[in-house]
C-alpha positions in Angstrom: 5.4 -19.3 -7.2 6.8 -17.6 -4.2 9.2 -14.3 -4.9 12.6 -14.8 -5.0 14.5 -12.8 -2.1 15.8 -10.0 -4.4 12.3 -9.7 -5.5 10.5 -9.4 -2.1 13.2 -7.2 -0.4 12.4 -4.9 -3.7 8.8 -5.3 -3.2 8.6 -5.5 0.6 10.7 -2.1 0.3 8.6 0.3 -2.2 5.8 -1.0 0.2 7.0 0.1 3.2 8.1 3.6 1.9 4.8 4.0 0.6 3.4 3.2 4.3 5.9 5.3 5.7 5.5 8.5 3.3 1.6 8.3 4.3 2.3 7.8 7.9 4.4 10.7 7.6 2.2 13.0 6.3 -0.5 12.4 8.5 1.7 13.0 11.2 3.1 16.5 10.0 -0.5 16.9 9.8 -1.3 16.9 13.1 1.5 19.7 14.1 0.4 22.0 11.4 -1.4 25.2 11.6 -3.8 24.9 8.5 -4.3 28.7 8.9 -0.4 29.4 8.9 0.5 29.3 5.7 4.4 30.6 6.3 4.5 27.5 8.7 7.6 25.5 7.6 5.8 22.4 8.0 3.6 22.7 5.1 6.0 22.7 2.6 7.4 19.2 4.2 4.3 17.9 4.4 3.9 18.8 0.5 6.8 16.7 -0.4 6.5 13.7 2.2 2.8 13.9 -0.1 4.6 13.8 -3.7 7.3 11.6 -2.3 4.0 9.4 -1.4 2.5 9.6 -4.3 5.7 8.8 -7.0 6.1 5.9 -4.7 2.7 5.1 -4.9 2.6 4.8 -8.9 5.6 2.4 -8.3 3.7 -0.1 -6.3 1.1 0.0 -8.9 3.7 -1.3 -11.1 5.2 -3.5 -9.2 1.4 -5.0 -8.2 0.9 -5.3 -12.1 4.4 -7.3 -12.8 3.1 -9.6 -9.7 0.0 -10.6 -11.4 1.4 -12.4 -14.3 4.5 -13.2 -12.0 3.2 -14.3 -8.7 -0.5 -14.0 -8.5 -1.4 -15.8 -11.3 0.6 -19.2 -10.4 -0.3 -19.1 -6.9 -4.0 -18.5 -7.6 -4.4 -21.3 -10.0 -2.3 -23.6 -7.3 -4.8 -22.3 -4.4 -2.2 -21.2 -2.2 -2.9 -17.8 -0.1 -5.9 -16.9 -2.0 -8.0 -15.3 0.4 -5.0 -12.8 2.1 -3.6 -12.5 -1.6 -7.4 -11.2 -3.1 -7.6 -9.2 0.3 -4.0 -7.5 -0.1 -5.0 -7.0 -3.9 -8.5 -5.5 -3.0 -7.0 -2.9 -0.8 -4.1 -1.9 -3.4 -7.0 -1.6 -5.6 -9.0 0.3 -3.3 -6.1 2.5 -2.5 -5.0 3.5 -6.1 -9.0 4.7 -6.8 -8.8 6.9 -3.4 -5.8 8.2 -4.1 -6.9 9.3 -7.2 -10.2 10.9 -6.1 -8.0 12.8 -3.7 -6.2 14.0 -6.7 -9.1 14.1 -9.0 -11.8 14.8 -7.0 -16.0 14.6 -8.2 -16.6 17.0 -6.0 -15.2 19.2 -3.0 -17.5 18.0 -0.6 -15.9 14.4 -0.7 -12.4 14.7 -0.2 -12.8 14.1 3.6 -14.6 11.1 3.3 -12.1 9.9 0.6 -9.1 11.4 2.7 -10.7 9.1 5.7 -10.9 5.8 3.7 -7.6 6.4 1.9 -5.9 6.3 5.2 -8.1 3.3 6.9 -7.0 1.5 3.7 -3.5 2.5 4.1 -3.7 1.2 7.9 -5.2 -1.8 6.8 -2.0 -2.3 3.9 0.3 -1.9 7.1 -1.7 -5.0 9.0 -2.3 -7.0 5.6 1.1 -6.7 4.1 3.0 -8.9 7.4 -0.1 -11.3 7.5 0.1 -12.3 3.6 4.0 -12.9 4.2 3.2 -14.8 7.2 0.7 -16.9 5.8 2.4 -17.6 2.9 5.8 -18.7 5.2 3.1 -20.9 7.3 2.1 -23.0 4.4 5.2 -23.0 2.7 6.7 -25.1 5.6 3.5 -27.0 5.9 4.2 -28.2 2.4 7.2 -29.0 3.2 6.8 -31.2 5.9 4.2 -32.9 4.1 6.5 -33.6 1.2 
């Protein structure tokens, strides 16, 4: 039940623009003046944020088409189950903190949320390669078992 290379180029793709987009922001971050609002940077940073965030709802789909598609098949076969449930936990995990940051119950949060959105959004950057990996590994372990 492994993608097919259109597939994961297309998948592989919206993920790493949604990385990117997030890595972006967090670095204008750093060079802006939050008390300068006339700093150019700001409104960059604004749409690096809703570039992130359309791309964002687009990896959700995608993540639900690979549930019946992928996740499914390879979960009932036991292949990659524990990086798979990790990779889906943290997409998971990253849709609700995104939309507390959007939505959030209450002011006082947001920094916390901000702070595990982007730890999660690390840890998508590290998990992402090592599912791919893992799934390669015993891919060709299967086959030289065949």
């Amino acid at each position: 039940m492994h993608l097919g290379p259109s597939a994961r180029r297309q998948v592989l793709a919206v993920i790493w623009l949604v990385i990117l987009s997030g890595v972006l922001w967090i670095a204008l971050g750093w060079y802006l003046d939050a008390d300068d609002y006339t700093d150019p940077l700001r409104s960059w940073r604004h749409r690096v944020l809703v570039l992130h965030g359309v791309v964002a709802y687009v990896l959700l789909w995608i993540a639900g088409r690979l549930y019946s598609l992928h996740q499914q098949g390879n979960w009932r076969a036991q292949r990659n189950r524990a990086s798979g449930l990790t990779l889906s936990v943290a997409l998971v995990l990253l849709a609700g903190s995104g939309l507390t940051l959007y939505y959030p119950p209450h002011e006082d949060w947001r920094d916390a949320f901000s702070m595990l959105h982007q730890v999660l959004g690390v840890a998508l950057v590290l998990l992402v390669p090592l599912h791919v990996w893992l799934a390669r590994k015993d891919r060709q372990r299967r086959r030289v078992n065949q």
